[in-house]
Structures are given as structure tokens and as C-alpha cells.
N, C-alpha and C positions, 0 to 999 in steps of 0.2 A: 576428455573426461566429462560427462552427465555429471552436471547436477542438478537435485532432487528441492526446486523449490518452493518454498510451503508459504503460500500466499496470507495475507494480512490476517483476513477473516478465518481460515484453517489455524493461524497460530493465536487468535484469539479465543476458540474454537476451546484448541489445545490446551490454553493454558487454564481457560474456565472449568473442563475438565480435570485438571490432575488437583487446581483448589478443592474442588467440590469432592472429588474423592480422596482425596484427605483427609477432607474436614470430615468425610462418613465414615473413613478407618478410624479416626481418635473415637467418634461415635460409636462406634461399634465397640470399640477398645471398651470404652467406659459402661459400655452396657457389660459387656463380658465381665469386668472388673465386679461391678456393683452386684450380679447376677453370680458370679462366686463366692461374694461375703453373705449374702444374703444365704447359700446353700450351705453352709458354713456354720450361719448362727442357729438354723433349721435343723440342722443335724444336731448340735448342741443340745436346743428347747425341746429335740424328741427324743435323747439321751434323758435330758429331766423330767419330761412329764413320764418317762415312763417307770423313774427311778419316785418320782410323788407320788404316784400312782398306787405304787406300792406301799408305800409307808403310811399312805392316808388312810388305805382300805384296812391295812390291821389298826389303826389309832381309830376308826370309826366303827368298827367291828368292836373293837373293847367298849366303846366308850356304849353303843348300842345296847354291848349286849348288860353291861353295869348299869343301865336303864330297866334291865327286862324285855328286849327283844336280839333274840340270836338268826343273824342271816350265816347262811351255810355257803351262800354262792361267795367266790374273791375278785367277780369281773362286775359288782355291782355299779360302780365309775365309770365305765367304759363310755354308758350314752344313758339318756333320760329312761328310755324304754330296760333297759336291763336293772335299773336302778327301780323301776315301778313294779317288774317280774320278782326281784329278789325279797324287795320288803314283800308284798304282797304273800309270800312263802313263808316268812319267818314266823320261829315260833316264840311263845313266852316262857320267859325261866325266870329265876326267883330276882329280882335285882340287887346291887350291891353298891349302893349311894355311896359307901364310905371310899369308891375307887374313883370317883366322876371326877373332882375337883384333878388327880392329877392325871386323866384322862382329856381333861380340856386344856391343858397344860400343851401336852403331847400335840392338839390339834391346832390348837396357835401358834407353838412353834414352827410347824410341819406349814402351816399356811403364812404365817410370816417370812416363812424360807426361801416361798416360792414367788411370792412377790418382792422382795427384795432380790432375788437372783435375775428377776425378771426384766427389774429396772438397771442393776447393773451389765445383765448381759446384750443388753437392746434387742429382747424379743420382738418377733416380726409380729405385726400385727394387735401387739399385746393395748389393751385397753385399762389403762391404770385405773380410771376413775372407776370404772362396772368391776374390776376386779376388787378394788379398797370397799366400794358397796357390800358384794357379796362376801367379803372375809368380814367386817364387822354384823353381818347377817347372820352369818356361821357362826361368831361367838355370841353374840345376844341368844339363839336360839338352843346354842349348847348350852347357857348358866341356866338360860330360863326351865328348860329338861330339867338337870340337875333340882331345880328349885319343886316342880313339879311331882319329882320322885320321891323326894323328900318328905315333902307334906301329902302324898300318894294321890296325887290328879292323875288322870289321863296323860301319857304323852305321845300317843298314837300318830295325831293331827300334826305337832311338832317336829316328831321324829322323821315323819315323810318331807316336811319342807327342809330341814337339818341335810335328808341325803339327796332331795334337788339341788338345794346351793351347791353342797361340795362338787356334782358332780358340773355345775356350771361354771364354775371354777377353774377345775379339771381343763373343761373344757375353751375355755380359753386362749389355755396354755396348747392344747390343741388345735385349735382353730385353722390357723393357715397355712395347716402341712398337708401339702401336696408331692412332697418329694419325687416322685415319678415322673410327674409332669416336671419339674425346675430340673432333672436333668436331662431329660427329651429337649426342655427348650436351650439348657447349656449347650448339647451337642449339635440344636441348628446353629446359633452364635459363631462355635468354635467354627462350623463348615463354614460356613460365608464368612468368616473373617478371613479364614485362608484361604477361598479360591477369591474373593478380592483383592486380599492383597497382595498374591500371584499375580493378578491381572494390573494393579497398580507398578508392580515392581517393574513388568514387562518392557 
């Protein structure tokens, strides 16, 4: 009867490899793992921005147009440049001061919302400090409209920085969706986890 002897160096060989591929399955493991939470919370954050998105544009639409400027477009949020198309369009109608106060209401709730959901759901990428900036931007600039209208100033100048911020905001909440690409790279992970660890098992 042969037998098949596996000399010093081959089973040192041996066994450095099946450590080392191990220790690259858990590695792998852990990337797969982290790499699904993360698609997870991504889905979630573009479930909401697209649910703020909403609510924001008719709470800034009212609150606009109760200043004396009416925009027609409802994709003004989307990016800087549709936000500069759309003002730029609008036209003027009589204003109606006596709505603002709970028009700002509406938009501090609606942005407090979004920031508190932000911090409890651990959005990817989400940047608390530039977001808490720009939401107290956003109400300074909405009282000071309001105060504006009131005593009948200009609020032309305002009203454009008012629908930058919101839509940098917005955009935040946006920022690091890529969704196409995180499941292209899920489906390399999953492959090479399982033709290595076929090849581990072997």
C-alpha cells in the first residue's frame, strides 16, 4: 500500500495556507456583512430624501409664493441648476404676510425631521455639522423674508439664497447614493466569496 508523504516544508506550506485563507473568508465575510448594512441604510436615506423632497417643495412653494414669488416648476430641489431655472421663471403675485409665520413653521418641522431621522438612522455619509449650518441658515433667512415683506423690502436677493440652502440640504441627504454601483460591487463580493470558499472547502 503507497503512501503519499507530505514533507515538512509542503505541510508548512499547507497549513500557512489554509490560515491565511481563512483569515481572507472572515475578511471577506465582514466586508459582505458591512457592504449589506450599508445598502440597507442607502435604500432607507433614498426612501426619505425622496419622501422630503416632496414635502419641502410644496412647504417652500407656499411659503415663496406668500412672499410674492410663484414658481410653477416641483423639481426645483433636485440640483443647484434647476433651482436657478426655476426662480429665474417665477413670477410675482400679490403676497400674503399674514401666512408666513405658519409657513415657517411647516419648514422647520419638515427640516428638523430630516435631520433628526438622519442622526437616528446613521445615514451614510451624512455630515451633521454642514447640515445643523445650513438648517439654521434656512430659518434665519426664512424670518428675515417674512420680516422683509412686512415692512415691503426687496426679497428677491434672499429668496434665491433661501432655495440654495434648501436644496444643499436636500442634497446631502443625497450625496452618497450610488446604488447601482453598491450592488454591482455586492455581486462581485458574493462571487468570490463563493468560488473561494469552494475552493477552501475542497
Amino acid at each position: 500500500m503507497n503512501k503519499k508523504v507530505i514533507g515538512l516544508n509542503a505541510s508548512i506550506i499547507e497549513l500557512v495556507s489554509i490560515i491565511l485563507g481563512s483569515f481572507l473568508l472572515l475578511a471577506i465575510k465582514e466586508i459582505r456583512d458591512s457592504e449589506a448594512h450599508r445598502r440597507t441604510v442607502l435604500r432607507k436615506q433614498w426612501e426619505y430624501y425622496d419622501s422630503w423632497r416632496y414635502e419641502f417643495v410644496y412647504a417652500l412653494k407656499d411659503f415663496l409664493q406668500h412672499l410674492g414669488l410663484k414658481i410653477a416648476d416641483y423639481s426645483f430641489l433636485n440640483s443647484l441648476e434647476e433651482w436657478e431655472a426655476s426662480f429665474h421663471d417665477s413670477a410675482g403675485v400679490v403676497p400674503s404676510p399674514e401666512c408666513l409665520e405658519d409657513d415657517i413653521k411647516v419648514i422647520t418641522d419638515c427640516i428638523a425631521l430630516v435631520i433628526k431621522t438622519a442622526r437616528d438612522e446613521g445615514f451614510v455619509d451624512w455630515d451633521v455639522e454642514l447640515a445643523n449650518e445650513r438648517a439654521k441658515r434656512i430659518e434665519q433667512l426664512a424670518n428675515g423674508l417674512a420680516r422683509d415683506v412686512r415692512s415691503g423690502e426687496t426679497v428677491l436677493d434672499d429668496a434665491d439664497d433661501l432655495g440654495k440652502c434648501a436644496t444643499a440640504l436636500l442634497a446631502l441627504v443625497r450625496r452618497p447614493w450610488r446604488y447601482r454601483n453598491d450592488m454591482a460591487h455586492m455581486e462581485l463580493i458574493e462571487r468570490h466569496l463563493d468560488q473561494y470558499g469552494a475552493r477552501i472547502k475542497q
